[in-house]
C-alpha positions as CSV (number, residue, x, y, z in Angstrom):
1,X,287.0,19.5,21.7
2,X,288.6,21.9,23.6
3,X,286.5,26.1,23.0
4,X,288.6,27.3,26.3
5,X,290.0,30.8,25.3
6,X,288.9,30.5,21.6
7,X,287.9,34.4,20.5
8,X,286.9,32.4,16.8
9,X,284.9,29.5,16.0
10,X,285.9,28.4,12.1
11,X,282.7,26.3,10.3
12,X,284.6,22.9,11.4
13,X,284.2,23.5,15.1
14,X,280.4,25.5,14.6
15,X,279.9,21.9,13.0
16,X,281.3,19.6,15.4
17,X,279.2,21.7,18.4
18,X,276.0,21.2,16.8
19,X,277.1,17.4,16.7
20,X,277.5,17.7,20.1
21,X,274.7,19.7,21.3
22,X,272.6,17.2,19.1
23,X,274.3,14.2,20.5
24,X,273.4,15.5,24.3
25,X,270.3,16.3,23.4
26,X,269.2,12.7,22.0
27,X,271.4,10.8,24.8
28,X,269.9,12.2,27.2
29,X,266.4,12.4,26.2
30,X,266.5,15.8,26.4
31,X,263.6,18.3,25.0
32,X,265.1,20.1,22.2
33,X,263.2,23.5,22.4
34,X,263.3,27.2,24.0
35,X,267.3,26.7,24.1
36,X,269.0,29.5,24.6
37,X,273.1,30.2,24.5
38,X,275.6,32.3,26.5
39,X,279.2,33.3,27.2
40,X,280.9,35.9,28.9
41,X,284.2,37.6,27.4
42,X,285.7,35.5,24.4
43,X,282.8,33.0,25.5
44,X,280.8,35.4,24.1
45,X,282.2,35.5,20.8
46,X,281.7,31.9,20.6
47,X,278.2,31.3,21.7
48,X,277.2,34.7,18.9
49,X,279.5,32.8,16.7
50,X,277.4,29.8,16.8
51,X,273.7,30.8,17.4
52,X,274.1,32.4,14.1
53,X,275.3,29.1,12.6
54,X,272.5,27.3,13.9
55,X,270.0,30.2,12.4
56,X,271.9,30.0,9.0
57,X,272.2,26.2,8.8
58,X,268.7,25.3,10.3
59,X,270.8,22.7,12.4
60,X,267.3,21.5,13.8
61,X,268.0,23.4,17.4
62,X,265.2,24.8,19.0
63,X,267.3,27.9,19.4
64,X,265.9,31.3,21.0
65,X,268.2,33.2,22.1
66,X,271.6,34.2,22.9
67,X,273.1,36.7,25.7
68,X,276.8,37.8,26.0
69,X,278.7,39.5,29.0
70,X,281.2,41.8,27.7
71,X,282.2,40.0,24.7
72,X,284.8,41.6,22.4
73,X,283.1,41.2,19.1
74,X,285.5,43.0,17.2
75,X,288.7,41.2,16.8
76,X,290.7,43.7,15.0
77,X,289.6,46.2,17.8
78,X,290.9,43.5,20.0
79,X,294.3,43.6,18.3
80,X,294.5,47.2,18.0
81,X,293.8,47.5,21.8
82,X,296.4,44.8,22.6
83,X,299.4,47.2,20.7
84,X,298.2,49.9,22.7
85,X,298.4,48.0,25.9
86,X,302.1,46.5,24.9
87,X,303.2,50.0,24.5
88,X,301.6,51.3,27.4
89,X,302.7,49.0,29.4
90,X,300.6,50.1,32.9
91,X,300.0,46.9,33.9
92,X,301.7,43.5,34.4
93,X,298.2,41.7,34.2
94,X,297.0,43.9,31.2
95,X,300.6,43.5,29.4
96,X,300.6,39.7,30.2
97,X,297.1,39.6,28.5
98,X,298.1,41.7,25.6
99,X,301.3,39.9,24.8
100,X,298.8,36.6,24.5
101,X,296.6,38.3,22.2
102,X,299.3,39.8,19.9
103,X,300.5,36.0,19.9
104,X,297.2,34.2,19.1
105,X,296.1,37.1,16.8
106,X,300.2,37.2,14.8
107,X,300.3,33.3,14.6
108,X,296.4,33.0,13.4
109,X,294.8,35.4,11.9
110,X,298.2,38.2,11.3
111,X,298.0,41.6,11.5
112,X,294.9,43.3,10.3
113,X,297.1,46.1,9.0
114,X,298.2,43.6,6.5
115,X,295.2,41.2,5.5
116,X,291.8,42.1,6.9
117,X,290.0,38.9,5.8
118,X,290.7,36.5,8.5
119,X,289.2,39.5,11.1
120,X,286.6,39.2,8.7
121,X,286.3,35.7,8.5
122,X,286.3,35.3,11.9
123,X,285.0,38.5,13.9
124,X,281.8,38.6,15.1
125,X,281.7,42.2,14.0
126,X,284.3,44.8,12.3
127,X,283.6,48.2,13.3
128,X,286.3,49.5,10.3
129,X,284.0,47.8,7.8
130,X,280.2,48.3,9.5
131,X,280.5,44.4,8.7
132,X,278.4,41.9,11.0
133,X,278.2,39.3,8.4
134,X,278.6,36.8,10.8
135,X,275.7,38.0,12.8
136,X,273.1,38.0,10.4
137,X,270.9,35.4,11.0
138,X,270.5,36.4,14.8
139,X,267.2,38.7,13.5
140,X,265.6,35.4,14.1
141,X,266.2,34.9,17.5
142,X,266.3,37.0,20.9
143,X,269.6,39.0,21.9
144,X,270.6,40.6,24.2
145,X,274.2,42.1,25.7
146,X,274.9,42.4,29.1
147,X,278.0,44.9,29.9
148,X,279.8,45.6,33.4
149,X,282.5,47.8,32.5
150,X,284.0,48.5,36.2
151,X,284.9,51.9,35.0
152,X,286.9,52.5,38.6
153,X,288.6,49.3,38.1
154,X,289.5,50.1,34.7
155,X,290.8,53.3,35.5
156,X,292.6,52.4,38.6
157,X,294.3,49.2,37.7
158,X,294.3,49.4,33.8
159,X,294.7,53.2,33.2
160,X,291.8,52.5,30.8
161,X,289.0,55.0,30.5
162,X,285.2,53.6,29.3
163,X,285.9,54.1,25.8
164,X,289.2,51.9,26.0
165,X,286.8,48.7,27.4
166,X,285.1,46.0,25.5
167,X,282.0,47.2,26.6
168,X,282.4,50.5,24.5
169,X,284.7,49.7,21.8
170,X,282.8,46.4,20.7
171,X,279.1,46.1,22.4
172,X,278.3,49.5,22.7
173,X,279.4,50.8,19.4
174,X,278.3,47.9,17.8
175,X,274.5,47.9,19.1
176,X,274.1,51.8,18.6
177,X,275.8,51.9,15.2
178,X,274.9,48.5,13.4
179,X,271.9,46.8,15.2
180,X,269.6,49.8,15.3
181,X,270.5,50.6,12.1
182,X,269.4,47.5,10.6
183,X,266.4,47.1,12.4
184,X,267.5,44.5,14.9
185,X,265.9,45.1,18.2
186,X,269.0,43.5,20.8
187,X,268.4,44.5,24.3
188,X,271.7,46.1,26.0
189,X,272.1,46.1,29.6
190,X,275.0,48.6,31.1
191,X,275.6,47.4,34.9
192,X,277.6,50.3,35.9
């Protein structure tokens, strides 16, 4: 099974990682509590993706918690940001990047513009929609977002400000707006 680069999980890979998480777990004689998950950037996205699965599926995973590094939880944001960065074009590194997302977003999920349910389906979160359907279940569990936006770096080499990063447009927002809101108690940690 191969999760490198994946922004998505869909419910048969969620499945097939618990398989495999249970299988390494019983191989290896393993104790199977206080586990806890992790991923930085679309890693991030994957391990929120599937600590809420467990949650929701009581997969029998002693599962605790979950952390993320500057994940971009909101895949039509993602999209959205990688038009602006084809356009802008102030980067070879950020264009190369965008023209990948635009690829991966076209060929799977099409344009949010178009047909919002696969962002939906998919997205961790969707700011347009105050939707985290897909984070529900992590009430249960201890989470917490970790954020290094680099602003000089962003500025510098991206022509990005703060509000043009991940750690804005898809953590920030999405902790300030939609967790506190709903009575989840994340912790949020801006390295600055």
């Amino acid at each position: 099974m191969d999760i490198n680069q994946k922004l998505w999980l869909n419910d048969q890979d969620k499945n097939d990682i618990v398989d495999l998480i249970k299988n390494i777990i019983n191989n290896h004689q393993l104790k199977n509590k206080n586990i806890y998950f992790g991923g930085f950037s679309s890693g991030g996205n994957v391990a929120l993706l599937l600590s809420n699965y467990i949650v929701f599926t009581n997969s029998k995973i002693d599962l605790k918690g979950v952390f993320v590094v500057d994940a971009p939880i909101d895949l039509e944001k993602l999209y959205e940001n990688a038009q602006k960065e084809i356009v802008k074009k102030s980067n070879e590194d950020a264009l190369n990047e965008a023209n990948f997302l635009n690829e991966l977003f076209t060929s799977e999920l099409g344009n949010p513009k178009e047909k919002l349910s696969p962002y939906k389906k998919y997205s961790p979160f969707l700011l347009s929609k105050n939707e985290f359907q897909n984070l529900s279940y992590l009430q249960k569990i201890k989470v917490r977002f970790y954020s290094e936006p680099a602003i000089d770096w962003q500025k510098t080499f991206r022509k990005r400000s703060y509000e043009d990063t991940n750690s804005f447009k898809h953590i920030h927002i999405f902790i300030f707006k939609i967790l506190i809101t709903n009575n989840y108690s994340p912790n949020y940690l801006i390295i600055i």
